[in-house]
C-alpha angles and dihedrals in degrees: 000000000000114000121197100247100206139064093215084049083076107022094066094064098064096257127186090215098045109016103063099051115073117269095254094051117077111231110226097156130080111062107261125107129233095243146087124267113239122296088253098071086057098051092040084050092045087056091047090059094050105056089041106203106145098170138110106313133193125220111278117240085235091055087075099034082052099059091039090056093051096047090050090048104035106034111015094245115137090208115187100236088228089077101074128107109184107210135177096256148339093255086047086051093049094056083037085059106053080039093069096041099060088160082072119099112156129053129205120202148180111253122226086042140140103284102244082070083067101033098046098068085043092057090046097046094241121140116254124218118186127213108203108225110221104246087191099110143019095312139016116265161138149200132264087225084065088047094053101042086055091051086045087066095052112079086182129094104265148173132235110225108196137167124217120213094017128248121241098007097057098227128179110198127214136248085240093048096048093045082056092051096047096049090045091063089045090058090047112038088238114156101232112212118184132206103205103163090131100048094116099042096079115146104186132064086277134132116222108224116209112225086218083060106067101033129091103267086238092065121098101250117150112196118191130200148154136182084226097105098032087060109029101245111119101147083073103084111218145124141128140246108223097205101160084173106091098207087048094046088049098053085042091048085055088058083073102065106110092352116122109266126216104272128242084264102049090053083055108051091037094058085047105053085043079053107041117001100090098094075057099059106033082070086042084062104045081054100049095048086057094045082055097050090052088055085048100059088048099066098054088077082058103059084152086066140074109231107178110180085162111186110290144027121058095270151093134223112220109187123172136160091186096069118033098184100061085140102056100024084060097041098049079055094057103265122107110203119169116260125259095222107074080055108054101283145074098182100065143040135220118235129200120213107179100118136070122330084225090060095045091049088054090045096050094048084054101050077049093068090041089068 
């Protein structure tokens, strides 16, 4: 895997991760990587150029055989082709969601967990009710028995928000787990809609279950995902709304009308990276293991702090009721990190190590001498 060394490598581009932190401080937050995407997104993006045609495009017929390729292949999941919605983005499919359920009005969702889980209900006037995760072991997580006390208290038609695997924890749930929340909306008539961006960066002998999977294909179930994270191409806005129920997928196809679609270019690199980008991210994923292990080993010398890598993502959960200023006692000590606050929590922060391990060293020696 080839990092980019240097912080003025990336700052110069007007990106989001580096260009907007001061040149002395070391950006570990938003969820992009300091690499480049597969060679494949050059050479789709080379071909784009030279046949030059910018206008209005259509989806290509590979964009789908792609995806149903990958989910056979990847995740042992036989997909009709029919039930995919491709949309501009997972966040994008979570608000289109609650759009075309206007009956719902109340939202549960995981706590600690990436804030549009918790903006999204707020936008759409739904009432949001948090399940606190329990941050006591390897990963983030919760029972099925917690989820359902919390839906026996709502008399109201709801959905289930959910994100697997977890960010930030990193969680990767089991077959036994998703059957139970499947099972759980059923019972409820709760419409299930899954965030599953991180679905192929699983860094453990695990296998990623998708809740679609497992579901009747007549139940309501909306599964999300994008190969925006996986490749590292997430200015390319793209993604797909799995909906195997007819009546769902046609009020979520409703949700369409006027709303921005996924370009000509972003079909492309997408397809490609679904194609031939897998070479790419077996050795994405030998580098990220060891970037974890360095965070790892880290976090033995803060036993007064909670450090959750979980197995899978590219990021670290950093809890601790010692200090209750991590944000700004790492960033006064040259490290952005994100904030722990817009997720659930003011007492952690969330760290992203997919970059050098020449810039997470530095980093960590830094967050040393914050503390």
């Amino acid at each position: 895997m080839i990092w980019h060394p240097t912080p003025a490598e990336r700052s110069a581009h007007a990106s989001k991760k580096w260009s907007t932190s001061p040149e002395n401080v070391l950006p570990l937050w938003v969820a992009d990587m300091d690499c480049a995407p597969p060679d494949c997104v050059t050479h789709t993006i080379k071909h784009a150029l030279a046949h030059g045609i910018f206008g209005y495009g259509e989806e290509p017929k590979s964009f789908r055989t792609a995806w149903v390729q990958h989910l056979k292949t990847r995740h042992r999941w036989l997909i009709d082709p029919d039930w995919i919605v491709p949309i501009p983005g997972v966040v994008p499919g979570m608000r289109f969601s609650l759009m075309a359920s206007p009956q719902v009005r109340h939202v549960l969702t995981p706590t600690p967990a990436y804030p549009y889980f918790k903006t999204v209900p707020s936008i759409e006037n739904r009432v949001e009710h948090p399940i606190q995760l329990d941050q006591t072991g390897e990963t983030i997580e919760t029972s099925i028995g917690v989820i359902e006390e919390r839906l026996r208290t709502i008399k109201e038609p709801t959905a289930i928000l959910w994100c697997n695997p977890h960010n930030p924890g990193g969680t990767v749930y089991s077959k036994d787990f998703i059957r139970g929340l499947v099972k759980l909306a059923a019972n409820y008539d709760a419409l299930l809609v899954s965030d599953e961006i991180w679905a192929d960066l699983i860094l453990d002998d695990r296998q990623h279950i998708p809740c679609g999977l497992v579901a009747p294909n007549d139940q309501p179930t909306i599964t999300l995902m994008a190969a925006t994270k996986t490749f590292n191409i997430a200015g390319f806005a793209c993604a797909i709304a799995i909906i195997p129920d007819p009546d769902t997928r046609q009020r979520f196809l409703a949700t369409q009308t006027a709303m921005p679609h996924v370009t000509p270019l972003a079909y492309a690199v997408t397809t490609s990276c679904l194609t031939d980008g897998w070479s790419w991210h077996d050795a994405l994923l030998k580098a990220l293991k060891n970037n974890r292990q360095l965070v790892m080993d880290w976090s033995v010398c803060y036993p007064e702090m909670t450090v959750i890598t979980g197995h899978s993502t590219f990021l670290a959960w950093i809890e601790s009721y010692h200090y209750t200023d991590l944000f700004e006692r790492f960033l006064d000590h040259g490290v952005r990190l994100s904030p722990g606050a817009p997720f659930g929590s003011d007492t952690a922060v969330r760290l992203n190590f997919g970059c050098s391990p020449a810039t997470l060293t530095e980093a960590l020696n830094r967050l040393d001498s914050a503390l």
